[in-house]
N, C-alpha and C positions, 0 to 999 in steps of 0.2 A: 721582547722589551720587558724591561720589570716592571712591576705593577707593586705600588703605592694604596693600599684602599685608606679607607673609603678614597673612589674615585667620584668626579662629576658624570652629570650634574648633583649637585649637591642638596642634599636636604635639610633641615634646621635641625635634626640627628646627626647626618654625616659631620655637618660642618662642625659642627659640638664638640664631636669626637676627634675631625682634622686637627680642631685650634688646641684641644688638651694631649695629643701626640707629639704635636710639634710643642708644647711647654714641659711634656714630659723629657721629649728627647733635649732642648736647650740646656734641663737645668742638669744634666749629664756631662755637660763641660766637656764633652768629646766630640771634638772638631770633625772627628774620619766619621762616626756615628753621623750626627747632626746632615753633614754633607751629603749624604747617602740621598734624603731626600729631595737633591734639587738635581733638575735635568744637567749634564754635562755640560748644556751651554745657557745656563740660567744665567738671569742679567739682576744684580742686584742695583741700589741704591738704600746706603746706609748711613744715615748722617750727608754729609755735601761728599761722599767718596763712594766710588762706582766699582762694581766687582763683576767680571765676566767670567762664567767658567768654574766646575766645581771644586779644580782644584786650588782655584782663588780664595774662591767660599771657605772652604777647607784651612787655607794660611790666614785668612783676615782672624776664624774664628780662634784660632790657634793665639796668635798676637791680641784680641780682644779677651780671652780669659786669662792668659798670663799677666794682664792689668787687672783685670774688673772681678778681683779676690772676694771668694764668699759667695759669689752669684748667687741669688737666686730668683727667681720669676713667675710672673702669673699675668696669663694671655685670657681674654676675654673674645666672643665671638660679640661683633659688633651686625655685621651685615652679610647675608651672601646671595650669590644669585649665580645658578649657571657653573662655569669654571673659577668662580673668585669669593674668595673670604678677603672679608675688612674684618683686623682683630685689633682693640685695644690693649697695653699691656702696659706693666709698673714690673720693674725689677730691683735689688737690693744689692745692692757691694758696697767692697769699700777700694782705695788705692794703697802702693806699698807705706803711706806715711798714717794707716792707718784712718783717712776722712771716708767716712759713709757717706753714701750717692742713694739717693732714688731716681730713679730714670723712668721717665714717662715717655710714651709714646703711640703711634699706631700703627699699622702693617697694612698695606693690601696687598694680595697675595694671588697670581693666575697657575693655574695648573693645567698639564696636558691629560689626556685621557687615559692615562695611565698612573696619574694619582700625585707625578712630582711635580715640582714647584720649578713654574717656567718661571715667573716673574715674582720680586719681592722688592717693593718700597716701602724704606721705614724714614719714620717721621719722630726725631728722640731729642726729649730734653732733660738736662740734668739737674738735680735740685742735692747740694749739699744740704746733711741732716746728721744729725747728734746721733749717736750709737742707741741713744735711752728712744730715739724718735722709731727705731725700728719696726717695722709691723710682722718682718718674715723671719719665723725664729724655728722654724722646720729643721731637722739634721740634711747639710748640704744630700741632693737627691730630689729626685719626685717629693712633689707637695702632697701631703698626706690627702684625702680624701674629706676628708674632716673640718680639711682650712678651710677658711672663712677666701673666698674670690674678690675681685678687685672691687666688685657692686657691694659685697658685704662687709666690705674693710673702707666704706665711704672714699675710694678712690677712684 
C-alpha cells in the first residue's frame, strides 16, 4: 500500500504539515499530481456536485483549472483529531473574461492509515473582486514562505 506521511493519528505538527502539502500540491495545477493523494475510491463533495473515485478527482481537477485561471491558494489548519483535518482556505483566480474571484471556504478531510484522503467535503463560496482587491500576488507556484497566511491577511 502507498504511504502518504505524515499519517494518523495526527498531531498539531503533522496536521500543519498535511494542510501546507495539500496547498503546496493544489497550487501546482496538476491534476495526475494533486490526485495521487486521494484513496482510488475517495468520495468527494465539492460544491452541490459529488465525485467518486481518483480518476474523477483527477477530470473534475482537470476541468476546474482550465476555468479558474491564475489560481492561487492558502489552506489554514482549522481543527484535527484522530484521522481528520478541518482546514479553512481563500483562493484567487480569475475567469476567461477576465473577472477575479476570491473563493472562500472550508474542507473536512478523513484519511486512511496510510496517509490518503478517503473523504473530502468542501464548503465554497464565491465573491467577485476588482484585480486592485488582490491579496495573492506570488509567481503562479507554491506560496513563498514568507506570505503572509489567511490569519495574517485578515481573512
Amino acid at each position: 500500500m502507498e504511504i502518504r506521511q505524515p499519517v494518523p493519528p495526527f498531531t498539531r505538527e503533522t496536521a500543519i504539515q498535511k494542510v501546507r502539502m495539500a496547498e503546496d500540491a493544489w497550487n501546482t495545477r496538476d491534476p495526475e499530481r494533486v490526485s495521487l493523494v486521494y484513496t482510488l475510491d475517495t468520495h468527494w463533495r465539492n460544491r452541490a456536485e459529488f465525485i467518486d473515485g481518483r480518476e474523477a478527482v483527477r477530470a473534475f481537477l482537470a476541468r476546474k483549472w482550465n476555468r479558474e485561471l491564475d489560481y492561487r491558494l492558502i489552506k489554514e489548519l482549522w481543527a484535527f483529531g484522530g484521522n481528520r483535518i478541518a482546514v479553512r482556505f481563500a483562493y484567487e483566480c480569475h475567469d476567461d473574461s477576465g473577472q477575479w474571484y476570491r473563493s472562500y471556504g472550508n474542507e473536512n478531510w478523513e484519511f486512511n492509515e496510510a496517509g490518503l484522503m478517503v473523504h473530502r467535503y468542501a464548503s465554497i463560496n464565491d465573491l467577485p473582486i476588482a484585480e486592485s482587491a488582490r491579496k495573492y500576488h506570488w509567481p503562479l507556484g507554491r506560496r513563498p514562505d514568507d506570505h503572509p497566511g489567511l490569519s495574517e491577511l485578515g481573512l
